[in-house]
C-alpha positions in Angstrom: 90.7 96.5 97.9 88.7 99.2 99.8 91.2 100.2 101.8 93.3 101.6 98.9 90.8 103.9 98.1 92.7 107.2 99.0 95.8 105.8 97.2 93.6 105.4 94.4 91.7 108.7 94.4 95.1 110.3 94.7 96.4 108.6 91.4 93.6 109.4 89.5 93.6 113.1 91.1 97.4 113.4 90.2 97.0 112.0 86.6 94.3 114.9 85.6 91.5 112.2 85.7 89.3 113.8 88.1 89.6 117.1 90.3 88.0 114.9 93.2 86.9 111.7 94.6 83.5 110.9 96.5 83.1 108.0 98.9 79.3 107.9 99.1 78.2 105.5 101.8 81.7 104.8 103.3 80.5 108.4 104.7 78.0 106.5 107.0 80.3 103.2 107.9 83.2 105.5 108.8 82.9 109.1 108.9 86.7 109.5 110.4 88.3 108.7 107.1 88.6 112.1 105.5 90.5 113.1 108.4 92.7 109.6 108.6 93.3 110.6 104.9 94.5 114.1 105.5 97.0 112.8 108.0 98.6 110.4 106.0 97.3 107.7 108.2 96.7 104.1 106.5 92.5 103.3 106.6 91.5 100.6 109.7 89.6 97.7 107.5 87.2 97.1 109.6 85.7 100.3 109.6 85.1 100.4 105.7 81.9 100.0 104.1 80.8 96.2 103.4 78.8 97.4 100.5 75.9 95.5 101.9 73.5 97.6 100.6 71.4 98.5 104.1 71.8 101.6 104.1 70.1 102.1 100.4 67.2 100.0 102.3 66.8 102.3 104.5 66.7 105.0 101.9 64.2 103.3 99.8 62.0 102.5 102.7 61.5 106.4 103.5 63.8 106.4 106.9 66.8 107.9 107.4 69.8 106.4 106.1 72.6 104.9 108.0 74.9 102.7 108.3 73.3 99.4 110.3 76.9 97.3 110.1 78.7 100.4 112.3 75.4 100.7 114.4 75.8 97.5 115.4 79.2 97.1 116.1 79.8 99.9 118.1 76.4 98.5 119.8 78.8 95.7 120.4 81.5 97.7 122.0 79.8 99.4 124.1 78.5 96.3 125.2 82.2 94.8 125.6 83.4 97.9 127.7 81.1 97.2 130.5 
């Protein structure tokens, strides 16, 4: 279901419910969707936010908050490349 999140923002925007939409922590997990919205282009899945919640952890322990699913995977890829 996350990934219909822009065709969803966009209904409610078009029917007069809201003048805008805010993501929140899909912000940290993928940071290119704004754009990819913009240009028409359908969200990559496994980019989206998991909702698992880490990033809150972080918040409420005092550090800086992040997301720790798309730190690790691109951890992963960089791995991968070499």
């Amino acid at each position: 279901m996350r990934e219909y999140i822009p065709f969803a923002a966009a209904g409610e925007i078009l029917a007069g419910r809201c003048s805008m939409a805010g993501l929140g922590r899909m912000s940290f997990a993928y940071p290119e969707l704004p754009g990819e919205i913009l240009r028409n282009a359908v969200p990559n899945a496994n980019k989206l936010c998991t909702t698992c919640g880490q990033c809150a952890a972080l918040l409420r322990q005092g550090q800086p908050a992040r997301c720790v699913v798309r730190e690790n995977r691109l951890k992963k890829e960089r791995i991968d490349r070499k």
